[in-house]
C-alpha positions in Angstrom: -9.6 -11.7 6.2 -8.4 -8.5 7.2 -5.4 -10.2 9.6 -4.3 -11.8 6.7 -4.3 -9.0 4.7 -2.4 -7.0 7.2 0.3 -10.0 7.4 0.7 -9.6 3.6 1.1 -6.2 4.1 3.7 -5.9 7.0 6.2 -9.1 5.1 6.0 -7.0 2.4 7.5 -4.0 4.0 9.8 -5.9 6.6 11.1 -8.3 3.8 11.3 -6.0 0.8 13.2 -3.5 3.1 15.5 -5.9 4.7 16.4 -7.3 1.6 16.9 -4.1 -0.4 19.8 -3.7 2.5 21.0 -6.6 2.0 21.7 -7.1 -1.5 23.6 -3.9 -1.1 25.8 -4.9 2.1 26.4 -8.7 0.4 25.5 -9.8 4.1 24.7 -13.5 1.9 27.4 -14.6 0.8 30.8 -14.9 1.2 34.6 -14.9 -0.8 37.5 -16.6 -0.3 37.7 -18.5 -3.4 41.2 -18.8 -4.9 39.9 -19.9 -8.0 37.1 -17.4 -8.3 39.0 -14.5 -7.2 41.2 -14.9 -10.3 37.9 -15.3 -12.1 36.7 -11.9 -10.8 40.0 -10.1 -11.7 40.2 -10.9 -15.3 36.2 -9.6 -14.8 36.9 -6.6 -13.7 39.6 -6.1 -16.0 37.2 -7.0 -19.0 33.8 -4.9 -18.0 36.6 -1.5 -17.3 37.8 -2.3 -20.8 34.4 -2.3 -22.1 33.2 1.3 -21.2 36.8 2.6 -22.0 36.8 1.4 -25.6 36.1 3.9 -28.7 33.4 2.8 -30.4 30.5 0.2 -30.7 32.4 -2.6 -32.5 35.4 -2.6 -30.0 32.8 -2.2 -26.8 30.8 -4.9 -27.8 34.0 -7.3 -28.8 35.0 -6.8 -25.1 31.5 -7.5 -23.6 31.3 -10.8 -25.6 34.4 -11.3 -24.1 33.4 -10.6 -20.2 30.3 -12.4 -20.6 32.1 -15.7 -21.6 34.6 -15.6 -18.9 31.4 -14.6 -16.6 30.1 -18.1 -17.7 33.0 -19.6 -17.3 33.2 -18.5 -13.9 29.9 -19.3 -12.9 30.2 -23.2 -13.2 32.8 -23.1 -10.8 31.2 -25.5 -8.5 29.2 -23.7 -5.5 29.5 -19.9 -7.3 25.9 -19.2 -6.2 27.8 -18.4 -2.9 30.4 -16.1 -4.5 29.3 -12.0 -4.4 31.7 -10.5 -7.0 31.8 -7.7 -5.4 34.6 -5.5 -7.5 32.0 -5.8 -10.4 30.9 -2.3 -9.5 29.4 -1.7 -12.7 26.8 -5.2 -12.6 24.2 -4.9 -10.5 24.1 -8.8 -8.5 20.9 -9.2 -6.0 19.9 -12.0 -4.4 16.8 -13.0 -3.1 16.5 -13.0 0.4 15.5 -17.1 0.7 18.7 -17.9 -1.4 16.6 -19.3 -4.2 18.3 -17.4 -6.6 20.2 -14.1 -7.4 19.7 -11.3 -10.7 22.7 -10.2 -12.5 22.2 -7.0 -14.7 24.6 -4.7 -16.6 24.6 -2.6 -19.5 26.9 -1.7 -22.4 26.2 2.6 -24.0 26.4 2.4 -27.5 28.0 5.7 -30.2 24.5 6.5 -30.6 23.6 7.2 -26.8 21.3 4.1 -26.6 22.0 1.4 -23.8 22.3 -2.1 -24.4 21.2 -4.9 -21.2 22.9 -7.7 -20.3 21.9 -10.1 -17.5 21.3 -13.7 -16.4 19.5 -15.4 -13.6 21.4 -17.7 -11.4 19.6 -20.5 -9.5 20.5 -21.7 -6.9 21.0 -25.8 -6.5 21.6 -28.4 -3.7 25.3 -29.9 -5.2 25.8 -26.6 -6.2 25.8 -26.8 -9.9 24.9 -24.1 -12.4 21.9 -23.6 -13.2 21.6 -19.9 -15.4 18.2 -18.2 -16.9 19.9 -16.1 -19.7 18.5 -12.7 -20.5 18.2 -11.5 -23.7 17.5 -7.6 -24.1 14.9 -7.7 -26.8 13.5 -3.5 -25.9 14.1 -2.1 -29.8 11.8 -5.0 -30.8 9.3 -4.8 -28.0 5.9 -3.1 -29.7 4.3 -3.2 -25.9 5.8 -2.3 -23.3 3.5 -3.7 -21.0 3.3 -6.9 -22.2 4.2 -10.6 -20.2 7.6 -11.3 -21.0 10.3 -14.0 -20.4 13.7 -14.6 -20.5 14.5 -14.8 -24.2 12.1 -11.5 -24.6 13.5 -9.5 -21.9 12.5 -5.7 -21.4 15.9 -4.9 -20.0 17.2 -2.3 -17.5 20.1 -2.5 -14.7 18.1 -3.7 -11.4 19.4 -2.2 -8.3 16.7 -3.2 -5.6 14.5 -6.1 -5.2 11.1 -6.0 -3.0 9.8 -9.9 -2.4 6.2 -9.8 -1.9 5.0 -12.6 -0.1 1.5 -14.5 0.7 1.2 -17.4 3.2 4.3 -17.6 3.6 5.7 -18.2 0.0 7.5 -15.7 -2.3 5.2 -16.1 -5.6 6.6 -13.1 -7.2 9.6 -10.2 -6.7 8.8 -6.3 -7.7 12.2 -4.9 -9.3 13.2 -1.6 -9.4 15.7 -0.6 -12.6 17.4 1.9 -13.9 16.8 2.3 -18.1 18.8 4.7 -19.8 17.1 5.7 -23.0 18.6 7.4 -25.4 20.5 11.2 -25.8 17.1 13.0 -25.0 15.6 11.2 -21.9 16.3 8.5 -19.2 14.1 5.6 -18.3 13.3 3.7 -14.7 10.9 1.1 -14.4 8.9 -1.0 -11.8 9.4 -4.5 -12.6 7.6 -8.3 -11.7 10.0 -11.0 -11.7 8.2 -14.7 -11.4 8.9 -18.0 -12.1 6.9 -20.7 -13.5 8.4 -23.9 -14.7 11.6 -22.7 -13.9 10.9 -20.1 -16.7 11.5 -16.4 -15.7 8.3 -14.6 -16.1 8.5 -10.2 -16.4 5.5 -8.5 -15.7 2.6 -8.9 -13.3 -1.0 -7.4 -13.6 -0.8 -5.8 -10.3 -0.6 -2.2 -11.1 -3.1 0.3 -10.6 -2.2 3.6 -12.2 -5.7 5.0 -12.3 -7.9 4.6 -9.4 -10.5 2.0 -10.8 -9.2 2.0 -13.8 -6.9 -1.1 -16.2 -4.4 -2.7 -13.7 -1.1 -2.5 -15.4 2.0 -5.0 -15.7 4.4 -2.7 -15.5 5.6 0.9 -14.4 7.8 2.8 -16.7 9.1 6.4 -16.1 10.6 8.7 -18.7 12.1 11.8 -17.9 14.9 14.6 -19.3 18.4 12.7 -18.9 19.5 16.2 -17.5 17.6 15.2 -14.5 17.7 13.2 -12.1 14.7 10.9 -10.2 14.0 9.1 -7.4 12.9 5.6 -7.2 13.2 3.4 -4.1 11.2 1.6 -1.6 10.5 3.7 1.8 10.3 2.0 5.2 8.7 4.8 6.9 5.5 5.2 4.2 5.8 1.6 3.9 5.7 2.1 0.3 7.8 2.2 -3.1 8.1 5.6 -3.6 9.0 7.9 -6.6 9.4 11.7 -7.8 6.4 13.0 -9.6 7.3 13.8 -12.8 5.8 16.8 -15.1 6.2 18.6 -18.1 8.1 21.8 -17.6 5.3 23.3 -20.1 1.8 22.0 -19.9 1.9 22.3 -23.9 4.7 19.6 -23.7 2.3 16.6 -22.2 3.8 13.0 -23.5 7.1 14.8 -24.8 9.4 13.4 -22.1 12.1 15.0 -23.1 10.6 18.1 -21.2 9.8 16.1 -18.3 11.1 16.2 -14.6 10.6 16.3 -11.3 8.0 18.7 -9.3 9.4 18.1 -6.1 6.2 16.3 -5.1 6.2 12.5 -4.5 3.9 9.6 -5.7 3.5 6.2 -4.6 2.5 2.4 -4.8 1.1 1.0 -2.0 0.3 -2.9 -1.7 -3.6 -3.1 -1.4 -5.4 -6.3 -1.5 -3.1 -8.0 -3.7 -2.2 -4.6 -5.6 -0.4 -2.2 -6.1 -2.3 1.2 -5.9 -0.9 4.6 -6.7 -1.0 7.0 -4.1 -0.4 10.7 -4.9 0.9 13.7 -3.0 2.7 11.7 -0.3 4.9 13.4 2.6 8.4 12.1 2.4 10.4 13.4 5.7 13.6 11.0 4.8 16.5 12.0 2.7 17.0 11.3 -1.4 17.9 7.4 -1.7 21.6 7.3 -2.9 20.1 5.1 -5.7 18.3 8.1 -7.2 20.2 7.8 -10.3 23.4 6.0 -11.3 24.9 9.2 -12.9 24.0 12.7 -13.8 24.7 14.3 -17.0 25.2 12.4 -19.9 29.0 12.2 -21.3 30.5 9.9 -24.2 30.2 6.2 -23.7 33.9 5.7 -23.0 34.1 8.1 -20.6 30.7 7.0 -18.3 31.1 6.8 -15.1 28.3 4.9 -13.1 27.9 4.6 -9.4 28.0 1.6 -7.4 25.1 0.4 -6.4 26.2 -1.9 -3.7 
């Protein structure tokens, strides 16, 4: 038992890590299609004009736009293999046994909310398409850490993927997002992407937050959109680890709009099938460049987000 736990525990670290690199390098696929290329021009084109537009009715008019001509492009036969790579502003990761890939964005609206936009491509043998469709359903969502799917999706902009694997099989993927809020406070979450019946599945009870206490299915972090937070997955603690976020005013508990970072770090570690929450952890490495995907907050058509890749 405790070999096999230890297995579990080093592919989780080895894989997770390896493929977090990965998906950012595009080391899994290739280009080089004529057809496709044109495809990702008129993409690119179509997600700039989106975040330059003026207002909500004009941003959205061009997202509908890009995410039919992203549909169009991804029945191109064999696209799976395709990285569109000059879509800096959609997040694409694959998984690392090519059995599919995430594709994320997100439209800001007048109001300084965020809209999310994504799809799930599977991968087939005569390469076909074969999509999961995403459908950001957050302003409707009563619990955040309910089991969702597809058509209920508690949507944020995924830029790192963590497969955790068992025997040898990849039953479920941990994904780590990036949820902008609103005008007050900023959002990250810790994700559980599963399938079942070629159904996408969000949400895994694997979390422990409290030591003995409710496993969660879900992490969510909310913080001042001033600031700035770390979430990634470190090789050397062989954990996913995040800033510890307080109140800048103990008399301003669950008011996240006066929350930030301490300069301490917390973490989840994979335990027995778990994840456990492990405070007050040493981290010797520098901030992951995926700390956040921009600083302070401007007007929707002037954002400005970085590439994750």
């Amino acid at each position: 038992m405790v070999k096999a736990f230890k297995g579990y525990l080093l592919l989780f670290v080895i894989v997770g890590v390896w493929c977090a690199k990965s998906s950012a390098q595009h080391t899994y696929n290739v280009n080089g299609n004529p057809k496709l290329d044109l495809y990702q021009d008129s993409l690119v084109v179509l997600s700039e004009a989106t975040f330059a537009a003026k207002d909500d009715l004009s941003r959205f008019e061009k997202n509908a736009q890009f995410v039919k001509k992203l549909v169009t492009a991804l029945k191109v036969n064999d696209s799976f293999k395709y990285n569109f790579d000059s879509l800096k502003r959609v997040s694409i990761l694959k998984s690392p046994d090519n059995s599919f890939r995430i594709i994320t964005w997100f439209v800001p609206t007048d109001q300084g909310t965020y809209r999310y936009y994504g799809t799930i491509q599977l991968g087939t043998v005569n390469g076909s398409l074969n999509l999961i469709p995403l459908a950001d359903s957050t302003p409707t969502i009563t619990d955040a850490n309910a089991i969702t799917n597809g058509k209920n999706w508690y949507g944020a902009r995924y830029y790192e993927m963590i497969p955790v694997i068992v025997n040898g099989k990849q039953p479920y993927f941990i994904l780590l997002g990036w949820k902008g809020n609103d005008q007050k406070t900023t959002k990250k979450v810790i994700e559980v992407l599963s399938f079942e019946k070629n159904e996408a599945i969000f949400g895994k009870n694997i979390f422990e937050t409290v030591k003995n206490g409710a496993l969660k299915n879900r992490v969510i972090f909310e913080y001042n959109k001033l600031n700035s937070m770390t979430l990634t997955v470190d090789a050397k603690t062989s954990m996913i680890v995040f800033d510890h976020l307080a109140p800048y005013d103990p008399k301003m508990v669950n008011n996240f709009e006066y929350y930030g970072s301490d300069l301490s770090f917390d973490g989840y570690k994979l335990t027995w099938g778990k994840l456990s929450l492990v405070e007050n952890i040493e981290l010797k490495n520098d901030p992951s460049p995926n700390d956040d995907l921009y600083g302070k907050p401007v007007k929707a058509s002037t954002i400005v987000t970085k590439s994750i890749h």
